[in-house]
C-alpha positions in Angstrom: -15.6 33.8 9.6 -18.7 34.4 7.6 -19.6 32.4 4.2 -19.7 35.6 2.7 -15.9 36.1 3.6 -15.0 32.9 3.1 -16.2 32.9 -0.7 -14.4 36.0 -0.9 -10.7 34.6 1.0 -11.3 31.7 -2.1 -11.7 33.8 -4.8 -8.9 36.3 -3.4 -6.7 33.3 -3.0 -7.3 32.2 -6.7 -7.1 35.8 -8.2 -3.5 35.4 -6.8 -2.7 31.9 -8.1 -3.6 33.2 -11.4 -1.9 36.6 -11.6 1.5 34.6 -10.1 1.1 31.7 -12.8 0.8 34.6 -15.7 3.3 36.1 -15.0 5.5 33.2 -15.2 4.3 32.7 -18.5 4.7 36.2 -19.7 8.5 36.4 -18.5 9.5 35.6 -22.1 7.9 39.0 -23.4 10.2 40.7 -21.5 8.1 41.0 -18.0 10.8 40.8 -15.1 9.1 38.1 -12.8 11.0 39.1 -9.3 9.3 42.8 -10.1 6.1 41.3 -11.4 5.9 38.1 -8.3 6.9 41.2 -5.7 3.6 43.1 -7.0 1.1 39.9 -6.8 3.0 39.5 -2.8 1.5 42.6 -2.3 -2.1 42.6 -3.6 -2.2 39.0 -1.8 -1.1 41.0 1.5 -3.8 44.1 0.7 -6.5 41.3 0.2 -6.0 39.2 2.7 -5.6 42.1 5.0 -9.0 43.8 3.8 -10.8 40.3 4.4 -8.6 40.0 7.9 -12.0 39.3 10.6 -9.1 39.8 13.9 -8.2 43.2 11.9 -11.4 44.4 11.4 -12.6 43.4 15.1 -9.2 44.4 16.9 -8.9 40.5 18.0 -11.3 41.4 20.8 -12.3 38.3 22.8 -15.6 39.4 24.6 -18.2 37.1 25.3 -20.9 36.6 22.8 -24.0 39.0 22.7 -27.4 38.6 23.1 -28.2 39.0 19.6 -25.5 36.9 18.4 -26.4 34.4 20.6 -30.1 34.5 19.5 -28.9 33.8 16.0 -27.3 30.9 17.2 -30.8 29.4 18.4 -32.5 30.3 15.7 -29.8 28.4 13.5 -30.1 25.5 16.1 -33.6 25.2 16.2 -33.7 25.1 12.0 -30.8 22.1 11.9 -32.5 20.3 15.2 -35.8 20.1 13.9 -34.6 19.3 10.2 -32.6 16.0 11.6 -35.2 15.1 14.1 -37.7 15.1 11.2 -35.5 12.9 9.2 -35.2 10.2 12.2 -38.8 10.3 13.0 -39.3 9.2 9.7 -36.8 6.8 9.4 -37.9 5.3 12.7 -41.1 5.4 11.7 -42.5 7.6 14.6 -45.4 9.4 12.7 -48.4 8.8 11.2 -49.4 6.6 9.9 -47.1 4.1 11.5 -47.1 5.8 14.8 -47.8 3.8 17.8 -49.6 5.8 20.4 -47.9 5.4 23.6 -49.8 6.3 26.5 -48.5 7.2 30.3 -49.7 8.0 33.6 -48.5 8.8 37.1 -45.4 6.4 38.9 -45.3 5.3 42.5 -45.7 8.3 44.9 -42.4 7.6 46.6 -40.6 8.1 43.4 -41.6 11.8 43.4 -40.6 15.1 45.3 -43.0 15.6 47.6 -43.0 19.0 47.6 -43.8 18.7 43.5 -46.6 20.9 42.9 -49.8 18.2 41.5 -50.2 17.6 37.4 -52.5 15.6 35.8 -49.9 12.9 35.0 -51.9 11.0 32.0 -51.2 11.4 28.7 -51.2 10.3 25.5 -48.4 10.6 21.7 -51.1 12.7 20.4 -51.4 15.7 23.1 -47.5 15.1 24.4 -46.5 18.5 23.6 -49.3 20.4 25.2 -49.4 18.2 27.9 -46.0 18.7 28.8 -46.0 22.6 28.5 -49.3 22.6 31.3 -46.9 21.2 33.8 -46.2 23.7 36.1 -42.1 22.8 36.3 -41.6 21.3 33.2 -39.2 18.8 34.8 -40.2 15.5 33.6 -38.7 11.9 34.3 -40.2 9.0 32.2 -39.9 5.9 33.5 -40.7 2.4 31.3 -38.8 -1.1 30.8 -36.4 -1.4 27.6 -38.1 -1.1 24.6 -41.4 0.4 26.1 -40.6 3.9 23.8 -38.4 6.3 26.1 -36.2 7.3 23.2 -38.9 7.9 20.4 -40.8 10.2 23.4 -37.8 12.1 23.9 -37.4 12.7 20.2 -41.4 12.8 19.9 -40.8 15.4 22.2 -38.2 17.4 21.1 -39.7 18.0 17.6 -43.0 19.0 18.8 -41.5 21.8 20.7 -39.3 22.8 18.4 -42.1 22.9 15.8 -44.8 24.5 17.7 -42.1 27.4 19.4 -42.6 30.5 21.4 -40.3 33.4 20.3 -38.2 33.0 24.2 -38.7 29.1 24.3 -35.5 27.2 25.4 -33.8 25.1 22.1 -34.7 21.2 23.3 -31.8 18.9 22.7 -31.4 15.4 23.1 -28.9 14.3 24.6 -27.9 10.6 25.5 -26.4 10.0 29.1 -24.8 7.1 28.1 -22.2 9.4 26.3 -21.6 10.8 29.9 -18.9 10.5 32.7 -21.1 11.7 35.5 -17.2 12.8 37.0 -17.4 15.4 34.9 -19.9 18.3 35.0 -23.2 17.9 33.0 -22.9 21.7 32.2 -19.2 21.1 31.1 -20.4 17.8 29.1 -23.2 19.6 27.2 -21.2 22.6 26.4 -18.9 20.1 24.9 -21.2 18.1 23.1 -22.8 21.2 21.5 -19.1 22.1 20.2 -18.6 18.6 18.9 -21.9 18.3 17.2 -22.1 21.9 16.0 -18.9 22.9 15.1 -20.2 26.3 13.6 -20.8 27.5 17.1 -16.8 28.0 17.4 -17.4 30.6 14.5 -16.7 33.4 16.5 -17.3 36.1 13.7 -20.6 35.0 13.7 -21.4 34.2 17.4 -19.3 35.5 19.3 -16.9 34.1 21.9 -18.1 31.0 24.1 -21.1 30.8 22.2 -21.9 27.2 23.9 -21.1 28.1 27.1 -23.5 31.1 27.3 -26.1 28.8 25.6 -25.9 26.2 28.5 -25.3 29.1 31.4 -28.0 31.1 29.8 -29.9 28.3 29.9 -31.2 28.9 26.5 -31.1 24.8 26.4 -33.6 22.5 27.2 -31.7 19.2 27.9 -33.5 16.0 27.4 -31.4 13.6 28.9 -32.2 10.1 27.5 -31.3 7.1 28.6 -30.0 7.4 32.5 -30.1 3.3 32.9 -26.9 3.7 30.6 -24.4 5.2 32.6 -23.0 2.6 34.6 -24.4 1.4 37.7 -21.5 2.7 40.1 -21.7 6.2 39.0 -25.7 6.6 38.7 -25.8 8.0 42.3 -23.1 10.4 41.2 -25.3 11.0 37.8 -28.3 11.8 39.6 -26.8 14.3 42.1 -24.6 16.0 39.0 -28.0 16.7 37.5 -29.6 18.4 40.7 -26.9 20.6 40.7 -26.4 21.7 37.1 -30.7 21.9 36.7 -32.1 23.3 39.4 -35.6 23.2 40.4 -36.4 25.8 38.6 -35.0 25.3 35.3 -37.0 22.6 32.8 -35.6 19.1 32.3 -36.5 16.1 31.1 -35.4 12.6 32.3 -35.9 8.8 30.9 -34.7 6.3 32.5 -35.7 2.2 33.0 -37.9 2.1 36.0 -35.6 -0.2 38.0 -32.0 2.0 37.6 -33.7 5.2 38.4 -36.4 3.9 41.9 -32.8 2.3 42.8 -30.9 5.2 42.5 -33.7 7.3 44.3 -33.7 4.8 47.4 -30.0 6.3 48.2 -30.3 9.3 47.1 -33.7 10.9 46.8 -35.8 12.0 43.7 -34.7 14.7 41.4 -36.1 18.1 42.8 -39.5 19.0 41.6 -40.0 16.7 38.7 -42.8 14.9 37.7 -42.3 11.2 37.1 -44.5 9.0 35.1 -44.5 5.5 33.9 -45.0 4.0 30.5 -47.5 1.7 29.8 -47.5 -1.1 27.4 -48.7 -0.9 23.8 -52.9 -1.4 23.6 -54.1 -3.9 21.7 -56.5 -1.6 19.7 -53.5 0.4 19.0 -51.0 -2.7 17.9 -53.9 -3.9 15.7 -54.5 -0.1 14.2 -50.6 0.0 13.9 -50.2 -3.5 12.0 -53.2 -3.2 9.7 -52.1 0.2 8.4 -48.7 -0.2 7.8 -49.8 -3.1 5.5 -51.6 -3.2 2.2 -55.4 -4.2 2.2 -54.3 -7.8 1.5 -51.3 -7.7 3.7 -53.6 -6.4 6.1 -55.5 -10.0 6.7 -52.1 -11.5 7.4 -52.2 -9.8 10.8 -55.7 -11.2 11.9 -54.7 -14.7 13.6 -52.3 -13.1 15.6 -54.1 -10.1 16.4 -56.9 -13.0 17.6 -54.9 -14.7 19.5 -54.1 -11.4 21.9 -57.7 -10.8 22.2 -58.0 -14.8 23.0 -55.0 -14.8 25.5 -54.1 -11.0 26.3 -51.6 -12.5 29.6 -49.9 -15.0 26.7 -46.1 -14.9 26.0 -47.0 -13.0 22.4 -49.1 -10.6 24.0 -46.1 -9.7 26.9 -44.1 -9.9 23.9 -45.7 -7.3 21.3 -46.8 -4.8 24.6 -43.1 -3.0 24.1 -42.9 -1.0 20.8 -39.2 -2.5 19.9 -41.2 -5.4 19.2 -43.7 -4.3 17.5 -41.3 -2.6 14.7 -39.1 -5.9 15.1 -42.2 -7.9 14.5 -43.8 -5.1 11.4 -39.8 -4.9 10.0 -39.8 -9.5 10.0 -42.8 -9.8 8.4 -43.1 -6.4 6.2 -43.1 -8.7 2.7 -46.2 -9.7 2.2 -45.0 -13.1 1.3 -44.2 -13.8 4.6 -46.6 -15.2 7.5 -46.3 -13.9 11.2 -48.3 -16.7 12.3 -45.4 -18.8 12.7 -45.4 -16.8 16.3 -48.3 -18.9 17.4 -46.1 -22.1 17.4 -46.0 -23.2 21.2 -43.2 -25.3 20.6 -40.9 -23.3 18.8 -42.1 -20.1 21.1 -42.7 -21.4 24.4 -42.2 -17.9 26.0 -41.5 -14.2 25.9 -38.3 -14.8 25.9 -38.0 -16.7 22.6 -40.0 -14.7 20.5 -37.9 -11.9 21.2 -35.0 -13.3 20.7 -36.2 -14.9 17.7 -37.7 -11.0 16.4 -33.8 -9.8 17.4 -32.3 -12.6 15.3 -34.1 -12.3 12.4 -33.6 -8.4 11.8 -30.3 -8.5 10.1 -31.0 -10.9 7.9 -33.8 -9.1 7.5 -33.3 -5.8 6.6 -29.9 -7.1 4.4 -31.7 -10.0 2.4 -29.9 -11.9 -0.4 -31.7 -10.3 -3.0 -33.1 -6.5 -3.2 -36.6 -6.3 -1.6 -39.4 -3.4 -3.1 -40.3 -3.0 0.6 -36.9 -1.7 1.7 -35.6 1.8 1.4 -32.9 2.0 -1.3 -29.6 1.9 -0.4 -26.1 2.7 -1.9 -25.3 -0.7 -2.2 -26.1 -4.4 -1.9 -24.7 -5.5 1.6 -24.3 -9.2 1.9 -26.2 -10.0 4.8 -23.3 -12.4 6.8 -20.7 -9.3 6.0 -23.9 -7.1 7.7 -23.8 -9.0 10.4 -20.3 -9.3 11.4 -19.7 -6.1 10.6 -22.2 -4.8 13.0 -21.5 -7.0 15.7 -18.2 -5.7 15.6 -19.9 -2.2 15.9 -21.7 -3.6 18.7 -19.0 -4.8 20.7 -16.4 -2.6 20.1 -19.0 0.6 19.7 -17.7 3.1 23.4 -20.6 4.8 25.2 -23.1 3.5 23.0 -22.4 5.4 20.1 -19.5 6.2 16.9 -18.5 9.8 16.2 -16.5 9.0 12.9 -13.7 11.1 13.9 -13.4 8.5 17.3 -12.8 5.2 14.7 -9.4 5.5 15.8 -10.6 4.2 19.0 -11.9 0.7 17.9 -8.3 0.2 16.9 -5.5 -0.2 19.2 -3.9 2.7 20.0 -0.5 2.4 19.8 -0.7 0.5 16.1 -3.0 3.4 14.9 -0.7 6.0 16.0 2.7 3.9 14.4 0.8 3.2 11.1 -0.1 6.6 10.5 3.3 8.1 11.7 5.2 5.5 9.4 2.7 7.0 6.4 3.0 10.4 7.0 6.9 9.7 7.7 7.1 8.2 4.2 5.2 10.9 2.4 7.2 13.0 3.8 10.9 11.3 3.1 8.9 11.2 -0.7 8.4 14.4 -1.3 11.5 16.0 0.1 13.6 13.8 -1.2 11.9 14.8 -4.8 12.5 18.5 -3.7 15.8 17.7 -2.9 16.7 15.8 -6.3 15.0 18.7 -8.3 17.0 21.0 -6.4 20.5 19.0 -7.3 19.4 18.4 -10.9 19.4 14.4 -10.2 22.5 14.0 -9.8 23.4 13.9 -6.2 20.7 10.6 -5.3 22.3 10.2 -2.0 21.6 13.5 -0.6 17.8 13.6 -1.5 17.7 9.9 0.1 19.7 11.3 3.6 17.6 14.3 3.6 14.2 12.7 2.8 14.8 9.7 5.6 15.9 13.2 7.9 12.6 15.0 7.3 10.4 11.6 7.2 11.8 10.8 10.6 11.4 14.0 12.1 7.9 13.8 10.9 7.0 10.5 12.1 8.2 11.3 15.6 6.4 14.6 15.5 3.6 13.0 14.4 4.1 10.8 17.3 4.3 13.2 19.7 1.4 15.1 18.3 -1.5 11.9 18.5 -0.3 11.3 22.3 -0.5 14.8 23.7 -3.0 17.0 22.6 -6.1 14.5 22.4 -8.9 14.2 19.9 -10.0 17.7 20.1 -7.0 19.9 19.7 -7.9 20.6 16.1 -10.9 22.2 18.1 -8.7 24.5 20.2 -9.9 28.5 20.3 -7.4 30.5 19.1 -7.1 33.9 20.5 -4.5 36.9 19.7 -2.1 37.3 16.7 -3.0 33.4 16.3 -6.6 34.2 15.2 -5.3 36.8 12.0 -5.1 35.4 8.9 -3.0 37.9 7.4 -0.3 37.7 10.7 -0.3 33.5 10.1 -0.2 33.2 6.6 2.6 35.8 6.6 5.0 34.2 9.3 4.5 31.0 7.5 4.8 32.5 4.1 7.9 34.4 4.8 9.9 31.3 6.9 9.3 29.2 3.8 10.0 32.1 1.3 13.2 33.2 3.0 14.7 29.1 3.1 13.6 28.8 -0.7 15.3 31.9 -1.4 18.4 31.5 0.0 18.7 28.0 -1.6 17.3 28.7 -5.4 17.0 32.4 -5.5 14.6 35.4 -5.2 11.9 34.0 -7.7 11.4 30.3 -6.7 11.5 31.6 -3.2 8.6 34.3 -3.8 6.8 31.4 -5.5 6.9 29.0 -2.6 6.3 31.6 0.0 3.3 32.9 -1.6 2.0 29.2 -2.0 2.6 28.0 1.5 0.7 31.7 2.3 -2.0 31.0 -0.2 -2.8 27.6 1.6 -2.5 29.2 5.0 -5.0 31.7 4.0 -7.7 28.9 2.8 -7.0 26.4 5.8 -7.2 29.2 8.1 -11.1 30.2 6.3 -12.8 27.0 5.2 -11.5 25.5 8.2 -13.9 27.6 10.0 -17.3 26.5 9.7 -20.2 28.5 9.4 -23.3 26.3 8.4 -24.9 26.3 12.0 -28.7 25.7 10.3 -27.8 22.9 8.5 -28.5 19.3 10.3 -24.9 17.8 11.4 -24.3 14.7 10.1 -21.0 12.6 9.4 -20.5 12.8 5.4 -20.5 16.6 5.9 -18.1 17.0 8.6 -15.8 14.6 6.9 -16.2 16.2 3.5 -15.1 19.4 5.0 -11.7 17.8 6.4 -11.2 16.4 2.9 -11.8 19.6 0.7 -9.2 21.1 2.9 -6.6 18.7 2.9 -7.5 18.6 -1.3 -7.0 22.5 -1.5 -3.8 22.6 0.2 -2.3 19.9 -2.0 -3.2 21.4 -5.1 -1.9 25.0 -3.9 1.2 23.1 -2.5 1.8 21.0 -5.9 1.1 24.4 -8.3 3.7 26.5 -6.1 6.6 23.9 -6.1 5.9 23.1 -9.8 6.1 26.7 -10.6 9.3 26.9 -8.9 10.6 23.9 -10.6 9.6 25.8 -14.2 11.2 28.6 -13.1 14.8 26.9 -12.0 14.6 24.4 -15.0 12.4 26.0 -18.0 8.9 25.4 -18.7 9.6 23.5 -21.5 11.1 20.7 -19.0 7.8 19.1 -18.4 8.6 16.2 -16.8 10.6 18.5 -13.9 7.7 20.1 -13.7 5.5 17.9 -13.0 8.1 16.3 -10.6 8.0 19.3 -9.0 3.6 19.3 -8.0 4.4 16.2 -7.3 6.6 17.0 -4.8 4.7 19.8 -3.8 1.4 18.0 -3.8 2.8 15.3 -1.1 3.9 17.9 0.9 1.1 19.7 1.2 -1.0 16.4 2.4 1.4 16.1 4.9 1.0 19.2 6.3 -2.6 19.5 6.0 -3.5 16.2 7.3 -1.5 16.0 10.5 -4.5 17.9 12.8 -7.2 16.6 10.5 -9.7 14.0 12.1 -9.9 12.9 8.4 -6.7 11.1 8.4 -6.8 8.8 11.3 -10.1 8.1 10.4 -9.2 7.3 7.6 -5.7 5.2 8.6 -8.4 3.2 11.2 -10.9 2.5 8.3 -8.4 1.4 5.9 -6.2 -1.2 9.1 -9.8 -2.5 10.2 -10.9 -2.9 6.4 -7.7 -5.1 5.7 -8.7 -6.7 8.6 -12.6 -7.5 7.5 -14.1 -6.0 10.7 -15.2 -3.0 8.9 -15.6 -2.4 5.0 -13.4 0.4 3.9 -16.5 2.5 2.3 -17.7 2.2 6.3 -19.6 5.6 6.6 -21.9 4.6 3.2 -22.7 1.3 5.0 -23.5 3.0 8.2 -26.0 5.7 6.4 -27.6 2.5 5.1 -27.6 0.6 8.3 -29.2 4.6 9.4 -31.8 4.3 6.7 -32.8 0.8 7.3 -33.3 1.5 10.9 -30.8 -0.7 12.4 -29.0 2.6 13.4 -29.9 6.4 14.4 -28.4 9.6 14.6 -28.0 11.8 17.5 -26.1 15.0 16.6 -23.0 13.7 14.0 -22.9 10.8 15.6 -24.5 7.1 15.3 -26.2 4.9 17.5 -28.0 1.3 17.4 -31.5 2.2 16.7 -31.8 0.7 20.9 -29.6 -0.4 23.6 -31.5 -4.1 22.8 -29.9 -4.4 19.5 -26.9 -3.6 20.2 -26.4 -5.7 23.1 -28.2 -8.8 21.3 -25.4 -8.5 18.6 -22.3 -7.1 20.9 -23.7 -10.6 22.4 -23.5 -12.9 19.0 -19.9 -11.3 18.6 -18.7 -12.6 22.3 -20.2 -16.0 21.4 -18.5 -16.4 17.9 -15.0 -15.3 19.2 -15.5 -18.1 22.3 -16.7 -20.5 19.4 -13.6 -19.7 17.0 -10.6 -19.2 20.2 -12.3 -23.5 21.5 -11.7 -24.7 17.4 -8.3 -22.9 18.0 
């Protein structure tokens, strides 16, 4: 559906809610409300029907169009290069902090032979038109942990999507951790692009299997980061899924440690006509350019004994140390305040070896970036994190964190399964036995207590076990599902749904409190069935807005759900009976959550933040504390999803964790 018919179903839906509510109020001047409710039922129909995308398309399910589907890249290309902007600067990629990484050609042997011959050299400042003179533009970068193989993907990425031809594939960047090289890579993407753009399901706008014609199309570049992360059992599988789903001729680019990918290629060959080059570590001229200007003029002469000492010894443990650009931003992010003095690094005995300054760097960059006290030198942040609650927070994160990164709507996962599902049954169970047991009372005047308790317990249970059923059947992405038929009208499903509740109201209170209800359960229909379609496709995805959209819904249908029941309850008791009216939204209110909130992400997201907050893993205002963590730079964000800024930090904390539960199970 399209924002403008959205806006439209909202102010529809409103009109309604208003023209019902005064006519309730003008009933004492004589108005008969069944006629006057009757009339309101059918604008709300004519509306609804007028704004009705399946009636004004005939339902048809063809396959998005070329022009449609050209939209959809544009809209791509405006949110990719928006959020890659955003992490280059966080990550501090560009200029003037930007460390100029250069390359050149890996082992023969690792290459196709039939590869036609590049000039494999380059440097950060010509990557873009470096990589569009190859003549493949199949690429695998090779380069130990740390040495930059992320930051050239995204490098990458941006500079193509900034300096575009009109018919250029959309470059995405996509980690391989993330993947199950068991299933296809064409399958994956499609899946990941449905996940992380949820727009693309639109089909008003784009048509019908929008991602899948963008990945068969092959209207995607993928740049497929990280292949050292899928595990080492599968990466022979990995490598061979690729081949297939890119083949020769279609562009791809590859990163990869230098020691997963030449072992993978002894069993099964190199990837088909790619290119493959190798990393090299950072230049001294370019760590001293890098450290002097990201430093005040006085800061600046901090950096000198150091930057002597590489000169002096350039084979030396701090020289091995600073050549990978993790280190260098460790090493910049420690010593950042001017008040401190990197030449503590030159101690031989407390940093004998590589090894120890790095660990040291790695140590230090919690306590860092989280200090006691607010630092000038850091970005600002929504809150004051104590630095040993930063810590154990994120090594929970880190140890708990699957594939190497957190949708929010996959928190559930860091939590048992079974106790998330029962918690969040029981809560929607007792919601539920709450507000019908409210209805019930209202409906019996109070007086009959033990039938609104038996009927509420009834309903709660039946909810609980639905709910039950519901979180271990369909999976995380049901809510996600394509409708197609009569299921994708919203005039045919807010009808059916209006008219079953309607009829039961009816025949237990009468004509009016059951036109009331019906159109309420319709009016809530109508606005899940629009705003939970999204349409922002050019906007950057990112985690507050995805959640924000689950929770204006589940707010909208409360409210709708509350005004219809308390208008029922002012029409059965008078509405000079306030406090049975305001029983009444109550009521209605608590329903409505229920019922919105049972195929929302946002509840079990928000049932796993609130068990793992009680339990001090996490703090309950998690996703602030993560877009801190995202701002600092101890995290970054691919798509809506988080990540540790590298696969180095994460382990080095995932690590700490292991070692503080064996320290706290021995005092046990």
């Amino acid at each position: 559906m399209s924002l403008y018919r959205q806006r439209a179903v909202v102010i529809a839906c409103v009109l309604i809610a208003v023209l019902a509510t005064v006519g309730l109020v003008w009933t004492q001047d004589g108005v008969n409300p069944t006629t006057w409710l009757g009339a309101v039922v059918v604008l709300f129909i004519v509306l609804i029907g007028l704004l009705d995308p399946w009636l004004r398309h005939s339902g048809a399910t063809a396959p998005s169009t070329t022009g449609q589907l050209t939209g959809a890249v544009r809209a791509l290309a405006t949110a990719t290069t928006s959020q890659l902007r955003v992490e280059a600067e966080l990550r501090e990629l560009l200029r003037p902090c930007q460390l100029n990484v250069t390359w050149s050609a890996a082992a023969p042997e690792l290459a196709d032979p039939k590869c036609q011959p590049a000039a494999l050299s380059g440097s950060t400042d010509e990557l873009v038109p470096w990589y569009r003179r190859l003549p493949s533009r199949r690429l695998v970068v090779l380069g130990p942990a740390g040495s930059g193989k992320s930051s050239l993907a995204t490098l990458l990425a941006l500079g193509l999507l900034e300096d575009a031809a009109p018919n250029d594939p959309l470059p995405l960047v996509l980690p391989l951790g993330a993947w199950n090289p068991r299933v296809d890579l064409r399958t994956w993407m499609t899946q990941r692009l449905r996940d992380d753009y949820p727009a693309l399901r639109n089909i008003e706008l784009y048509g019908s299997y929008a991602a899948d014609l963008l990945i068969e199309q092959r209207r995607i570049l993928p740049i497929l980061d990280a292949f050292d992360e899928v595990p080492a059992n599968l990466r022979i599988s990995a490598l061979q899924g690729i081949d297939r789903a890119m083949p020769p001729a279609t562009p791809v680019v590859l990163t990869s440690r230098r020691r997963a990918y030449t072992s993978t290629v002894a069993k099964t060959g190199p990837l088909r006509n790619a290119h493959i080059v190798e990393l090299a570590s950072v230049a001294e001229e370019t760590l001293a350019e890098v450290l002097r200007g990201s430093s005040s003029r006085v800061g600046a002469s901090r950096w000198e004994p150091l930057l002597l000492q590489l000169r002096h010894d350039p084979n030396g443990p701090l020289a091995a140390a600073l050549g990978s650009p993790l280190m260098v931003w460790l090493t910049r992010t420690k010593y950042a305040d001017v008040a401190t003095n990197p030449t503590e690094l030159l101690d031989p005995n407390r940093f004998p070896d590589r090894t120890t300054i790095e660990e040291f760097l790695l140590d230090e960059l919690v306590p860092t970036l989280f200090p006691e006290e607010d630092a000038e030198h850091l970005p600002m942040t929504s809150d004051h994190w104590r630095p040993e609650q930063a810590r154990m927070w994120l090594e929970f994160l880190a140890a708990r964190m699957q594939q190497r990164e957190l949708p929010w709507w996959e928190l559930r996962r860091l939590v048992h399964r079974y106790w998330l599902t029962v918690l969040g049954a029981i809560s929607l169970g007792l919601l539920t036995a709450l507000s019908v047991g409210m209805m019930v009372a209202l409906v019996n005047k109070l007086t009959v207590l033990d039938v609104a308790s038996w009927t509420g317990a009834s309903a709660g249970c039946l909810v609980s076990v639905g709910t039950l059923v519901n979180a271990t059947s369909k999976g995380r992405n049901a809510s996600a599902a394509v409708r197609f038929g009569a299921a994708r009208s919203m005039l045919v499903v807010s009808l059916v749904s209006g008219t079953a509740v309607g009829l039961v109201f009816g025949a237990m209170f009468g004509a009016d409190p059951g036109l009331i209800s019906g159109l309420s359960v319709a009016i809530a229909t109508a606005l899940r069935f629009s705003l939970g379609s999204p349409v922002e496709l050019s906007r950057p995805p990112s985690p507050e807005a995805t959640m924000a959209r689950d929770r204006a819904l589940v707010g909208l249908v409360c409210l709708v759900f509350g005004v219809g029941v308390g208008s029922a309850a002012a029409l059965l008791f008078g509405a000079g009976r306030t406090g049975m009216v305001w029983l009444g939204f109550s009521a209605g209110a608590l329903l409505g959550f229920v019922l919105a909130v049972m195929s929302r992400n946002w509840w079990w997201f928000t049932v796993a933040r609130a068990w793992l907050a009680m339990r001090g893993r996490l703090p309950y205002r998690l996703l602030e504390f993560l877009e801190d963590a995202h701002k600092l730079g101890v995290l970054r964000q691919v798509g809506a999803r988080y990540q540790f800024r590298h696969a180095r930090i994460q382990d080095h904390l995932a690590k700490d964790s292991t070692l503080e539960q064996s320290r706290s199970n021995a005092l046990r």
